[in-house]
C-alpha positions, -999 to +999 in steps of 0.1 A: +178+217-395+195+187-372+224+216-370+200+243-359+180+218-334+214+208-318+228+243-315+196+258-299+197+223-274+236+233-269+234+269-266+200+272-244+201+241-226+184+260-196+156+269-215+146+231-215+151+224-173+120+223-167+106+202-192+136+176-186+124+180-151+089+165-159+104+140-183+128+127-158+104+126-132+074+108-151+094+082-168+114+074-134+081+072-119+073+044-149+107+031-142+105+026-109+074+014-106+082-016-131+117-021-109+093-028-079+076-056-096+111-070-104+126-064-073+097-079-054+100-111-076+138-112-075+137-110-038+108-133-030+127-159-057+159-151-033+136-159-002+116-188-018+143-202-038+168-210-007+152-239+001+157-253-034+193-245-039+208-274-046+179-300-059+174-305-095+136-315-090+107-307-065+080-329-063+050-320-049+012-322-054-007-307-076-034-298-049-007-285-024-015-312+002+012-337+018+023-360-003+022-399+009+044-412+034+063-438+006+061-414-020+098-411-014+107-447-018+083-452-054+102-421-066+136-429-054+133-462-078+133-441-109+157-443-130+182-413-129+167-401-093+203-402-073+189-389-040+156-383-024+154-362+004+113-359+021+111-328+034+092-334+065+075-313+090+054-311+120+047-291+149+057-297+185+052-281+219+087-267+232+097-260+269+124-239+279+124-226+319+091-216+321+084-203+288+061-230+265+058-220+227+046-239+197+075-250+172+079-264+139+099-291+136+115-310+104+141-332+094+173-332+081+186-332+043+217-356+031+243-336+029+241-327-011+212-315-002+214-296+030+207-259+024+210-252+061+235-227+074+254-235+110+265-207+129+276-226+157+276-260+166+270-294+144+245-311+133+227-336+149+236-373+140+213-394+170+178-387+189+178-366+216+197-336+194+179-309+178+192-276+156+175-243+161+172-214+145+194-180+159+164-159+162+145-183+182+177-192+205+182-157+213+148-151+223+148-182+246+183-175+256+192-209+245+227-220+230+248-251+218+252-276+251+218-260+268+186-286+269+151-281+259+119-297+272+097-313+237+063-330+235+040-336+207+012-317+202-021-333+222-056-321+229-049-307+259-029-271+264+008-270+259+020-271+295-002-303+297+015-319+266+052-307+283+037-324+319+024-354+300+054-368+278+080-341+277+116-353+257+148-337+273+168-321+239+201-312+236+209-284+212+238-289+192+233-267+166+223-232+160+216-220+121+205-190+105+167-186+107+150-196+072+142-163+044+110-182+034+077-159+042+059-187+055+086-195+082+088-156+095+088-154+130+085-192+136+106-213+160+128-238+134+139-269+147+155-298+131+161-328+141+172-367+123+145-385+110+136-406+139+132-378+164+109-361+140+087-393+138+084-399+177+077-362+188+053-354+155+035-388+142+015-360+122+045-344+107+038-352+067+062-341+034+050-314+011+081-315-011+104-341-025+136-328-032+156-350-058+195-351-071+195-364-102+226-389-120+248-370-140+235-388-173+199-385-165+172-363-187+157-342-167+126-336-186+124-374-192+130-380-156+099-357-148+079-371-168+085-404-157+079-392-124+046-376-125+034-406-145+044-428-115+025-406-087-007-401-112-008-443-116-009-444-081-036-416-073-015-392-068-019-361-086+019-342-090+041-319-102+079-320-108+096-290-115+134-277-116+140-260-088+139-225-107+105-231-122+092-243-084+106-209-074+087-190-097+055-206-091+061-206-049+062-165-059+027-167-085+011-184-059+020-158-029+009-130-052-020-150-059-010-154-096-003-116-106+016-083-092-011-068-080+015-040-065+029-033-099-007-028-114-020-004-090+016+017-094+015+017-130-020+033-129-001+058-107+022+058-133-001+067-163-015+094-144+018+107-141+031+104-179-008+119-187+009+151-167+039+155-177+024+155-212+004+184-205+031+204-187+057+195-217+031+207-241+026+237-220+067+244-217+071+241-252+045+262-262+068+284-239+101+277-262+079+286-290+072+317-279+107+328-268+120+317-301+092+337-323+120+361-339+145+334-345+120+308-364+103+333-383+140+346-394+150+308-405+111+311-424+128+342-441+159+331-451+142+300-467+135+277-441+101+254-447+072+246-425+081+215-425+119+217-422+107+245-388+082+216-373+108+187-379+135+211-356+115+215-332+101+179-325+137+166-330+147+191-302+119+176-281+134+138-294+165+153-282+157+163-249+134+136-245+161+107-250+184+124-228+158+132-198+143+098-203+180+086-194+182+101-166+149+092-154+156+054-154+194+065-138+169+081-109+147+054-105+175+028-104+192+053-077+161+054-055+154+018-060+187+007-050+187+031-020+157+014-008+164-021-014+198-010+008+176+004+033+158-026+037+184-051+040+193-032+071+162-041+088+168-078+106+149-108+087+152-085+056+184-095+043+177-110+013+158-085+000+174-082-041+173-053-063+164-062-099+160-040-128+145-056-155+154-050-191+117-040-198+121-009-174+148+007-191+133+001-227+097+013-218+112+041-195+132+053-225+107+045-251+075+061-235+097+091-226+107+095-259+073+086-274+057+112-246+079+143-252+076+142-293+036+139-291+032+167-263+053+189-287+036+183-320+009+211-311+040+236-302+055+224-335+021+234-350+019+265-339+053+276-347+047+272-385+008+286-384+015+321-386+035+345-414+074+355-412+079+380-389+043+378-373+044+383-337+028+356-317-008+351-307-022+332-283-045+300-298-079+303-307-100+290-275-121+259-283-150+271-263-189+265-264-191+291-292-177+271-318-182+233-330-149+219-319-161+235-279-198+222-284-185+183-294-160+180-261-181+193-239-215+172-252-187+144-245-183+155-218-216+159-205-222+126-215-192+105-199-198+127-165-238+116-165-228+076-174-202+074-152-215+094-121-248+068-130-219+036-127-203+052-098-239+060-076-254+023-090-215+011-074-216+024-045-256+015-037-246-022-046-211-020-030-196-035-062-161-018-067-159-034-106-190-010-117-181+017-091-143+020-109-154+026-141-181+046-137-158+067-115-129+070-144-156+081-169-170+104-148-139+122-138-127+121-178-159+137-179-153+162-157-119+172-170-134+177-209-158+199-195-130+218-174-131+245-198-163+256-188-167+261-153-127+266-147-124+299-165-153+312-147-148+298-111-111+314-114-129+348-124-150+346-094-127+338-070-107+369-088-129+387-070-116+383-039-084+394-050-094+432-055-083+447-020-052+442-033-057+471-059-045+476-092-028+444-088-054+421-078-080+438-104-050+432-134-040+398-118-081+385-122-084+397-155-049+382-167-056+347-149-083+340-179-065+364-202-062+326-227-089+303-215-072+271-227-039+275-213-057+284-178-077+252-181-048+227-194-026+246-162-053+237-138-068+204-154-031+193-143-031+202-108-068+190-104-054+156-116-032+149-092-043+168-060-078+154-066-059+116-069-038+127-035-076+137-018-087+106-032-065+086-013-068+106+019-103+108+023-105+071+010-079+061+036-097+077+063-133+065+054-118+024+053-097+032+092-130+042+104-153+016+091-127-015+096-124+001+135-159-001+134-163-037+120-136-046+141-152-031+170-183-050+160-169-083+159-140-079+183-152-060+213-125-066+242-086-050+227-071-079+246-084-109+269-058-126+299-070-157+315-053-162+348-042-194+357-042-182+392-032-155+420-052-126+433-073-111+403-076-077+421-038-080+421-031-087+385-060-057+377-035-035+399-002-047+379-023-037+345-035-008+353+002+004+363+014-008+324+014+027+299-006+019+273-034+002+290-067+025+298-088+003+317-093-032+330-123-049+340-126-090+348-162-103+343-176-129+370-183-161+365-220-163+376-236-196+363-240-219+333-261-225+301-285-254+297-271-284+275-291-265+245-255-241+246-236-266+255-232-257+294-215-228+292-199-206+319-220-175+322-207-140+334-215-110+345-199-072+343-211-041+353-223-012+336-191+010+344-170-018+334-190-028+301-187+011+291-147+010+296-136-023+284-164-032+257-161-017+220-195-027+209-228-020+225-245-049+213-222-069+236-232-051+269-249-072+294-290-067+293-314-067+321-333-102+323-319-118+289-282-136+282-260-123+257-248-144+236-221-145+205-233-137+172-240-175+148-258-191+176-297-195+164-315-202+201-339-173+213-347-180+244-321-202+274-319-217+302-292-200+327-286-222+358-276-204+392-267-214+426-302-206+437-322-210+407-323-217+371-343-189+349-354-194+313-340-155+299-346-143+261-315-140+240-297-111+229-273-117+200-243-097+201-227-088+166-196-107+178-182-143+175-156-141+203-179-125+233-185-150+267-221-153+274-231-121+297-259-112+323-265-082+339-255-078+378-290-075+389-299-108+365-271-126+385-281-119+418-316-133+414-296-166+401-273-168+425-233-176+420-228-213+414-198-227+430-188-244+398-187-211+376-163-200+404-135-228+393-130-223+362-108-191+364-107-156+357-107-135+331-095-099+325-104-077+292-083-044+289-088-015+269-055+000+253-047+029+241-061+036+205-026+052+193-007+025+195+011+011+167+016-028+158+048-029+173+033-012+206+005-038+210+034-068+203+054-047+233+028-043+256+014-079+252+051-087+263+055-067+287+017-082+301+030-119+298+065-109+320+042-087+349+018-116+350+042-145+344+018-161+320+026-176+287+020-160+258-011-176+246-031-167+274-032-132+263-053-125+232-073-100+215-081-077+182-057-049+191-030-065+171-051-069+142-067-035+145-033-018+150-019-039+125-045-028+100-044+007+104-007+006+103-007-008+067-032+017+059-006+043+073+020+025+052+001+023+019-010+061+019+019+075+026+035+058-002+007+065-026+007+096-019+048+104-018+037+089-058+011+112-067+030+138-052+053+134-084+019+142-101+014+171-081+049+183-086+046+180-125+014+203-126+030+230-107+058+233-133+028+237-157+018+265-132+055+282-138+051+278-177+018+293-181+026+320-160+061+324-182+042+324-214+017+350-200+051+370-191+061+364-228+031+370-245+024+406-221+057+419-226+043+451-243+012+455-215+033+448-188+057+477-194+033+499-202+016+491-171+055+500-157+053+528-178+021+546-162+037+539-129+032+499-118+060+496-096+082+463-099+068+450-064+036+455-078+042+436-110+053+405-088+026+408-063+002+407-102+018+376-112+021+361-076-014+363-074-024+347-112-005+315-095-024+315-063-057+318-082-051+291-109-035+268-084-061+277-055-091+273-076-077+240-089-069+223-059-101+235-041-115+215-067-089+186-064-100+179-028-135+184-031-131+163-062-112+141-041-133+137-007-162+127-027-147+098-049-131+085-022-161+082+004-181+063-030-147+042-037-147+034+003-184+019-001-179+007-033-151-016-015-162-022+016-198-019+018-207-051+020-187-063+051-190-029+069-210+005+073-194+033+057-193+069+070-175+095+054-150+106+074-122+130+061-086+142+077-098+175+073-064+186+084-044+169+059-066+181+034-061+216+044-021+205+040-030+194+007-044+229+003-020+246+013+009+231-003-006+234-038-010+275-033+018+283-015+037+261-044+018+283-068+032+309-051+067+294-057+060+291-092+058+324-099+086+337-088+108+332-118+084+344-144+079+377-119+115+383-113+123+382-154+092+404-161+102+427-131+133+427-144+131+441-182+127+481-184+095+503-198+115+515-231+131+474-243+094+466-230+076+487-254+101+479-284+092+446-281+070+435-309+048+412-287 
């Protein structure tokens, strides 16, 4: 029988594309998705690790706080420790031109230990000679012989620190900017240890970074070590540089790849698919091969010798597909990882494929393709030699087998939908998830009886078509249990895709409402100066920008607040620039930001002071705020008048991340402000919704392999209906069913099945994930369903017209065989 199973692999190798197709893709999907956990270690380790590179020890403390100033010294006099090196760092105000920015500054390694990289220049040797980093220097137009302006960092504002104390620099150096996370987008300077101490007496060590003798023990000198620092209060650890690495990573990942478990739930979604497609295509194989098995039965073939052939053809083809579903995820992985090295700041970015991806791709693929066969298998031993094939008794309510799944059923959908509802009412995602999973479990045991039926009512609208819509209705639930299995597949994954849409959707709206909430100006510029109306002219003219308005210092607070400046804005203005209406001004009461716990203050004008009621806004970050007509009765003190102006600006609400960073530069260079003057939440709310963008299209470019997978079960069913019809269908032929007309019947089984199960995928889908979105974020926002009804539609779409698709092959090789071979068939 291995002869037979290898010569029907050989000779009919098409016959098995399209379950290699959903073997390769499911186990590359597993594959890949175990690669991304590796690859996001291995480049984090090649971030991380850098700094490391050539210490045998780190030392640091246990807590993650700065180690003591002389912790260098008490473990330099360990024996074995060759060279200490205190990695120390501070932050300083830097001046270049007229630009002032915030950098981090640190010293210098010895030389053995110097993991720094020159591009140009030297290093510095005295005071008064700093390196920097490429990235910054290019942004500040800085290079080797140019000078800077340092100052440490004092209570006042930056240009007050420069003006203050300000240290001319010479750079000497320029290196390549540091791969560590926390670093990203930093200004890196070094400079020799005394420098570092004059411009940042703060500056402490995190790390210790230690060459050891060539004789010495490592573990011993560790030991000896931490012992050391623990008799002196001070709690350590010292690790080789490769085990610091790995818990630098842990710690950013907060202990766990949370990434890798949310894709290998992806993942098992997708292997639970392919399983019932590859049952679904064999049980196609079966069928096509009903003449040639019940021959081998004849000639002396066993039952068991005919169910061994045909799961070691599915071992087979499961090994093979399997192979080249790790080869595919490797492929893609490595295209990525290529991709993203491109992108500056990303060059370290390492592809790793971990030995446990190829063994559990091949393993599980393997594993996968003999179990989904084994009913197949069954079924091509349960009948007599030379018995045509029937179609498997359907395990419906009517008998005992139908009545225990679906009281299951029943059960799992009424505990979980209980979990989910009790969930979402309590906002508690851990009880929500569950009872969500068991309710949708539910819901697919139970398939079999509403699925059947809802594809025979929608059947109905299929009867303008004619003979062929009538035939096509009737055929669609011609074998109840391969209907349901088809569209239990596609209900899987489009309701997953839905899921994610609607779930997507519901968050952008009820973060852009929290942030609204708590963040109600997109950006804030304080003007150090200059014509306000001006400056309001120069915004206005900036793309991107929708309105500007500059509240008016009016008066100030009682000592009770602290003496606060007091504004004023109109009502226009309050309407165009303010997200939130609880921080529009009120008639004869002070708004004031959310945490204060005064109800009633004193406001003091030029003309009178006026004890007003307070009105809490649900923001930390708003100024306190009168109404115009308020104001006037006060009067405008002279005092409020000093101390500047402010403008909040509205921006547009499509703008990305990279649009807000772009416009708040293009602000700073109309205005001629620095940088820090110009705040707000658009960044963050941009930001946010960008990585929502980010994660769903991902997710759902994953589930899409899901999606993909059912619709080859679509194609199977519809090629064992073909099979099992033969007879019917040229007797249909015979009485005068045209071939057109035989397509347009089987076209239209596809669109019902895959219609009726994606209509339930996205409704399926837009109500778990509203629940999940409240579930989540209930607690720190209010959650309104809101769906992309148009990407949902997509999602619609797609799955029907790819129905469609699926049937053309099985149409085409029914059209294709004549009346007379149709009705010699014995099936």
């Amino acid at each position: 029988m291995l002869i037979v199973a290898l010569s029907q692999v050989a000779r009919h190798a098409r016959r098995y594309i399209a379950v290699g197709l959903a073997v390769m893709l499911g186990v590359g999907f597993l594959a890949a998705t175990l690669m991304v956990g590796g690859t996001t270690t291995a480049t984090l380790q090649n971030s991380i690790g850098t700094e490391y590179a050539n210490a045998d020890l780190v030392v640091s403390s246990e807590n993650g706080g700065p180690l003591p100033a002389d912790a260098a010294d008490r473990v330099a006099s360990i024996s074995g420790v060759d060279t200490v090196h205190a990695d120390t760092q501070g932050a300083v105000v830097l001046s270049v031109s007229d630009t002032t920015n915030i950098a981090t500054l640190a010293t210098l390694a010895p030389d053995a230990l110097e993991t720094l990289a020159l591009t140009e220049g030297a290093l510095p040797e005295t005071d008064g000679e700093i390196l920097i980093d490429s990235e910054s220097a290019g942004q500040l137009g800085l290079s080797v012989g140019d000078t800077a302006t340092a100052a440490s960092l004092g209570a006042g504002t930056p240009e007050e620190s420069i003006a203050s104390g300000g240290t001319e620099l010479a750079v000497v150096g320029i290196t390549e900017p540091s791969d560590h996370p926390f670093a990203s987008g930093m200004i890196q300077l070094h400079a020799v240890d005394s420098q570092v101490a004059a411009l940042a007496p703060d500056a402490s060590a995190a790390r210790l970074q230690l060459l050891l003798t060539d004789s010495a023990d490592t573990a011993g000198v560790s030991e000896a070590i931490v012992q050391t620092l623990n008799d002196d209060g001070v709690p350590a650890t010292a690790l080789t540089a490769a085990d610091q690495t790995t818990q630098d990573v842990a710690a950013l990942s907060g202990g766990q790849d949370q990434l890798t478990i949310v894709l290998l739930a992806f993942a098992v979604v997708a292997v639970i698919v392919t399983a019932l497609v590859i049952s679904n295509t064999f049980s196609v194989l079966v069928a096509q091969r009903t003449r040639e098995l019940a021959l081998l039965r004849c000639i002396g073939a066993g039952r068991g010798q005919i169910r061994r052939s045909v799961l070691l053809e599915a071992a087979i083809v499961g090994l093979v597909s399997s192979a080249l579903g790790v080869l595919l995820a490797t492929g893609v992985m490595w295209t990525l990882v290529q991709l993203a090295r491109t992108v500056p700041g990303s060059e370290f970015a390492t592809l790793a494929v971990p030995p446990s991806a190829v063994i559990a791709g091949m393993v599980v693929g393997v594993l996968m393709t003999v179990a989904a066969a084994l009913v197949p298998a069954r079924a091509a031993t349960a009948v007599a030699p030379l018995a045509a094939l029937r179609p498997v008794d359907y395990a419906g309510i009517g008998t005992r087998r139908g009545r225990v799944r679906l009281g299951i059923g029943v059960a799992l959908v009424v505990g979980g939908s209980l979990l989910l509802a009790v969930g979402a009412i309590q906002a508690n995602l851990l009880i929500a998830l569950p009872g969500g999973a068991l309710s949708f479990l539910g819901l697919l045991l139970c398939a079999g009886l509403f699925v059947p039926a809802l594809v025979t009512w929608v059947g109905r609208l299929a009867k303008p078509l004619g003979v062929p819509g009538t035939l096509a209705a009737v055929n669609a639930v011609r074998n109840p249990a391969r209907t349901t299995a088809t569209a239990t597949a596609l209900i899987v994954g489009v309701t997953l895709v839905s899921m994610m849409m609607a779930g997507a959707q519901t968050s952008r709206t009820a973060f852009d409402d929290a942030l609204a909430q708590n963040y109600p100006v997109d950006m804030a510029v304080q003007l150090e100066g200059g014509d306000p109306a001006e400056a309001v002219t120069s915004l206005l003219a900036i793309d991107g920008i929708e309105a500007v308005a500059q509240p008016t210092p009016v008066a100030v607070t009682g000592e009770e607040a602290g003496s606060q400046v007091v504004y004023t804005l109109s009502e226009e203005d309050a309407a165009a620039v303010l997200r939130s209406e609880t921080a529009y001004p009120h008639e004869d009461a002070v708004v004031m930001p959310d945490g204060t716990d005064l109800t009633q203050l004193t406001v003091q004008g030029s003309f009178t002071e006026q004890t007003l009621p307070v009105a809490v806004a649900e923001s930390r970050t708003i100024v306190p705020l009168i109404s115009e007509a308020t104001a006037e009765n006060l009067g405008i003190m002279d005092k409020a008048e000093t101390s500047g102006s402010i403008l909040w600006l509205k921006v547009d609400d499509s703008l990305g991340s990279g649009d807000i960073t772009s416009l708040r530069t293009e602000i700073v260079d109309t205005l001629s402000l620095p940088e820090y003057l110009v705040s707000g939440a658009a960044l963050e709310r941009a930001t946010f919704n960008q990585i929502i963008d980010v994660l769903l299209l991902v997710v759902t470019a994953l589930l899409a392999v899901a999606v993909l997978i059912a619709l080859i079960g679509v194609a199977n069913t519809l090629s064992l209906s073909v099979l099992e019809r033969t007879r019917e269908s040229a007797l249909l032929r015979a009485l005068g069913l045209t071939r057109g007309q035989l397509r347009g019947m089987l076209a239209v089984e596809a669109v019902l099945i895959a219609g009726v199960a994606a209509l339930l995928g996205v409704g399926l889908g837009m109500l778990y994930g509203w629940l999940g979105a409240q579930s989540a974020l209930g607690l720190i926002a209010a959650v309104t369903p809101s769906f992309p009804w148009l990407q949902l539609l997509g999602v619609l779409a797609v799955a029907v017209v790819a129905g469609l698709v699926a049937s053309v092959m099985p149409a085409r090789r029914a059209a294709r065989l004549s009346p007379v071979q149709g009705l010699a068939t014995d099936g």
